[in-house]
N, C-alpha and C positions, 0 to 999 in steps of 0.2 A: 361405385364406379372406380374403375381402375385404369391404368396406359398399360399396354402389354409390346414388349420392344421382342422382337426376334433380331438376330445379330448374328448374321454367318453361320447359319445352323448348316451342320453335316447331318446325313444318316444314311448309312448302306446296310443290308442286307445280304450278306455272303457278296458274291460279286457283282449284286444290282446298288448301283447308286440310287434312293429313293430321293436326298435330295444336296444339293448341289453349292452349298453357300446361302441360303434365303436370309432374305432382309424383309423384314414388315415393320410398322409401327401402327397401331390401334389408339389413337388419340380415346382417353376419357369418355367413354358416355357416344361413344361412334358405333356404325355396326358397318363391318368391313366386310365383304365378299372377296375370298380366294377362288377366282373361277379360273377352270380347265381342265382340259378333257381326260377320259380315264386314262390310269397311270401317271401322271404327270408329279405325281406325290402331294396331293393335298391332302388325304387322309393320314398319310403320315407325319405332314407335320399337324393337323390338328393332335392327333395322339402324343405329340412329343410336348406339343404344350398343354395338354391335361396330363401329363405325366405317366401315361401309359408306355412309352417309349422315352430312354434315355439320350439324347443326340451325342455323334460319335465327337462334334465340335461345333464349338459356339454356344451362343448362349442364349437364354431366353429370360427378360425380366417383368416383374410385374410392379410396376412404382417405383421401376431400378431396384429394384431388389433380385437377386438372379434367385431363378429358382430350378434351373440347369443348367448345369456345365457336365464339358468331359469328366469330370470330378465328380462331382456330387448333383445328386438329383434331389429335387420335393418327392416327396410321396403325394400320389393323389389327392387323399384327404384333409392336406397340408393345406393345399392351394388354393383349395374353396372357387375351383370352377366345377361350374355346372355344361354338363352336355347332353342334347339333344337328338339322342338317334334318329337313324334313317326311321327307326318302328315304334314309336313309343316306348316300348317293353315297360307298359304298367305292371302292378304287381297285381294277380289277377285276383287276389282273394282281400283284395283292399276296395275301399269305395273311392269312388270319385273324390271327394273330402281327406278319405285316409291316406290316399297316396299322396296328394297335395302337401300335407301334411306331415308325411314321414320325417325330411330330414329336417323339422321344424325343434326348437327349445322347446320346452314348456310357456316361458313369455309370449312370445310367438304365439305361438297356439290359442294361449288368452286373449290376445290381441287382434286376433280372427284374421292374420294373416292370408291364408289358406283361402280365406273367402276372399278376401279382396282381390286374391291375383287371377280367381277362379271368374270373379268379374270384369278382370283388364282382358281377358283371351275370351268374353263372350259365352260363358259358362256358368253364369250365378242359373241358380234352382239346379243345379246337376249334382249337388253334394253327394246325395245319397244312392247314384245308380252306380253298377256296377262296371268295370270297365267292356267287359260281353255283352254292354247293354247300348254302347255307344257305338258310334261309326268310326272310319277310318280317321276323318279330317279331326272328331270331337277326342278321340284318342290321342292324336297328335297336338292339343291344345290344351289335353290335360298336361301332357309330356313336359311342355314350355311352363305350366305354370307350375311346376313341380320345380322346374330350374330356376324359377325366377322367386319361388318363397323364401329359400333361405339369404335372398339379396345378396349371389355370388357377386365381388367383382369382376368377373366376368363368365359371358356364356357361350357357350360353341356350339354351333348348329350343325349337324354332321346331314346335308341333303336332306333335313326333314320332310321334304314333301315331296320327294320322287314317287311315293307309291296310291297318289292319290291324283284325280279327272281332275283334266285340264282345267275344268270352272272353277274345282275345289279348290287346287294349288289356288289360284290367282286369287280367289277369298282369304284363304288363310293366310296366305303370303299378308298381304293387307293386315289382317289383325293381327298378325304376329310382330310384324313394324309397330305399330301403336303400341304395343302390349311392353315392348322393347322401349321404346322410346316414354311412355310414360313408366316405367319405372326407373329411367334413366342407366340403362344397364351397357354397357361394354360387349359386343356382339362381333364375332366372327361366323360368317356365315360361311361353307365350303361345299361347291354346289359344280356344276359341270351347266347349268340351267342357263343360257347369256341373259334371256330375259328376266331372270328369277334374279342375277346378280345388276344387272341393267336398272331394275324397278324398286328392288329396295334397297340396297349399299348406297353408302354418301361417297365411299371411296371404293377401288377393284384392285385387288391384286391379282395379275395376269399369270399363270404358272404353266410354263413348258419345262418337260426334262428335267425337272426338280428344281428347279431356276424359276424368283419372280421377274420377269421380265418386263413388265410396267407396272407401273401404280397412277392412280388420280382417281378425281371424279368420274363418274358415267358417262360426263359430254364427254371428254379430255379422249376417253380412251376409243367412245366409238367416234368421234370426230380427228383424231388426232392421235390415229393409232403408230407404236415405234415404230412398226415394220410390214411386212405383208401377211405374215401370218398371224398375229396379233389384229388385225382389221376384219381379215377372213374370218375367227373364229369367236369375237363379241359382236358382228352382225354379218349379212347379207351384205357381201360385195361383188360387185360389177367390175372388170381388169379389162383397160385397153390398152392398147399399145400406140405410142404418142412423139410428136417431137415439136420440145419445150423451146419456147422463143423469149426469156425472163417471165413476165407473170403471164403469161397464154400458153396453149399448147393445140398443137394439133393433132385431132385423134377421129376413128372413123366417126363419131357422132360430131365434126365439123371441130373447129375451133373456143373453147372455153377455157376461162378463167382456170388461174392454176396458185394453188397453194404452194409452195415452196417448201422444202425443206429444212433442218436448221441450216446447212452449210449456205444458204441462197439459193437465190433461184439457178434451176438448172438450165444447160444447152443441149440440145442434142435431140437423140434417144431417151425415152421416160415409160415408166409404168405409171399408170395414171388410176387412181382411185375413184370410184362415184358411186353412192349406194344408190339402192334400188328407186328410193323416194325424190333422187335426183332427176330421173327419166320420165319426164313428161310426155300425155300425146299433145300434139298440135294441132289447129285446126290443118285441113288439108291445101290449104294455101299461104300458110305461115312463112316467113322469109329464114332462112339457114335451118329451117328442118328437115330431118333425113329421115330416107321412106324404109320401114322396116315391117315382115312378115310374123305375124304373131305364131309360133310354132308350140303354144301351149299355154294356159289359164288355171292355174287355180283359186277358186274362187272361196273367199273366207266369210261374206258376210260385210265387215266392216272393210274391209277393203279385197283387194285382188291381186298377186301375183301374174305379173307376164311378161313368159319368155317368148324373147325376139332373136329374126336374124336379120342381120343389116344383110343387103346386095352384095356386099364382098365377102359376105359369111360371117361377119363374127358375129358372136352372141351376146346379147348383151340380156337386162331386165327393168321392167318396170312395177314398180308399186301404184294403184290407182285407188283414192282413196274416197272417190266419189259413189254412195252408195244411192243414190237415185241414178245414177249413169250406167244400164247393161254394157261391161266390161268385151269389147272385142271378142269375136269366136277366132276360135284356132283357123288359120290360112286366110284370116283378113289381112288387107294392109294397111298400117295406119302411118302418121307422121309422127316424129319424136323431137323435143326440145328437151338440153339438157338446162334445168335450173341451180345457178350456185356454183363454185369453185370446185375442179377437182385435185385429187391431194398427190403430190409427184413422187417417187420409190426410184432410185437406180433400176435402172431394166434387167440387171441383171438376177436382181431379185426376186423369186419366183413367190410365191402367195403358197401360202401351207395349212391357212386353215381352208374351215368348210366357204366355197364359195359360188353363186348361185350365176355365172359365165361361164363355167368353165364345160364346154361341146362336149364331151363324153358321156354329160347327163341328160344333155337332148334329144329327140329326134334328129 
């Protein structure tokens, strides 16, 4: 286990800034997710701290110990991280066992390493097939436990599971945590996934433009996002338009509780935040509920998506989580109650990431 501090890292590329100043710190035996969307330069700095790329400024340390500067770089094989490609890239003429095994000592090897890590990722009896013998998700489990035998101080996850079904991700994702966590390893995950960094990070660094833009825990950032674009693109936000009276506001779904901002509460004019799981229906005689048009369902199984339009048009959404309840058809009308505090932004402040109000996605 190791601390890995980044500290004002530069990198450009002829005249593209990839990244901007970034600050992270990976406390010991933590696995941190850098999420955000393509381009935002997460692959480049993963590469700068495996040492495939030298930063043009700042530095990157591992136990306080730098192991990049404008000056002097580690070589890769110095640094003793391990990373995890988007594709496994086994070695195709090795076994399941021999690739495990490759970057292992001779002690190691005696000490049946190899096997135990092959049983932390769900893979004991696989020793001896071939890697054309496996599937995508069993490929990519070898991949991890190949990074996790020689007990790098740390290990980088580059998207490992973008190329595999939706059920599979969410399995492996799961044993790839455990598999991390019991061997107490040091994990950078860097993933564009919000759920993927949502469900398994203890902490998220948020990366726009080359720039971390938040850091925290998982509640922190999707409850208590910096800004509007930072809310928009680690979940599903609802935007209305508001005016703030100290801790209430008024907003077309009626009057609710209002979260504040650092400076206090606001007056005025607000953007006002509420995710989806905020908008309740109501029964049809509920007191302060407003009558909204369902203008679209989709339906997931464990719960349901629905876009709505209030009587004065705006758009809003509901999450409905009740799976014994058939979910409204499209051009019903139902009643909405909002449940919980919504979160207040200067109005001025437009929403920049992906977000599930915004009328030019709906009918």
């Amino acid at each position: 286990m190791a601390e890995l501090s980044i500290i004002g890292v530069h990198k450009s590329y002829g005249p593209v800034q990839a990244l901007s100043g970034v600050d992270l710190v990976v406390r010991s035996g933590t696995l941190v997710a850098v999420l955000g969307p393509s381009g935002s330069g997460k692959t480049t700095l993963l590469r700068c701290v495996a040492g495939f790329e030298a930063p043009d400024a700042g530095e990157i340390r591992i136990d306080g110990r730098p192991v990049a500067t404008p000056d002097a770089s580690m070589p890769p094989e110095r640094r003793r991280i391990a990373v995890v490609p988007q594709e496994g890239a086994l070695f195709p003429h090795l076994s399941v066992l021999g690739n495990v095994a490759y970057g292992l000592d001779r002690a190691s090897r005696r000490a049946g390493r190899a096997a135990a890590v092959l049983d932390l990722v769900g893979l004991a009896g696989y020793e001896d097939r071939m890697p054309h013998h496996l599937s995508g998700g069993q490929q990519q489990r070898v991949a991890v436990a190949r990074a996790l035998a020689p007990r790098p101080p740390i290990v980088l996850l580059d998207e490992p599971f973008n190329a595999l079904d939706a059920a599979l991700r969410a399995e492996l994702r799961r044993d790839v945590w455990q598999a991390l966590r019991a061997d107490g390893a040091t994990a950078v995950l860097v993933t564009h996934d919000q759920a993927e960094a949502l469900s398994m990070a203890e902490e998220i660094g948020v990366m726009r433009d080359g720039r971390i833009v938040q850091t925290g825990p998982p509640e922190l950032l999707y409850g208590a996002p910096a800004d509007p674009w930072v809310a928009g693109f680690v979940g599903e936000a609802v935007w209305l338009p508001g005016v703030a009276e100290g801790d209430r506001v008024r907003t077309p779904l009626g009057t609710i509780g209002l979260t504040p901002p650092e400076g206090g509460p606001p007056t005025g004019p607000t953007l006002v935040l509420l995710r989806p799981e905020q908008i309740t229906l109501a029964s049809p005689d509920a007191r302060g509920a407003v009558t909204a048009t369902v203008v679209r369902r989709d339906f997931y199984g464990h719960d349901a998506m629905l876009a709505l339009r209030l009587a004065d048009g705006t758009p809003v959404a509901a999450r409905v989580f009740d799976p014994a309840a058939v979910p409204p058809a499209v051009g019903d009308q139902v009643r909405l109650h909002v449940r919980g505090p919504g979160r207040a932004f200067p109005p001025d402040e437009r929403p920049g990431g992906p977000t599930v109000s915004a009328p030019r996605t709906w009918p």
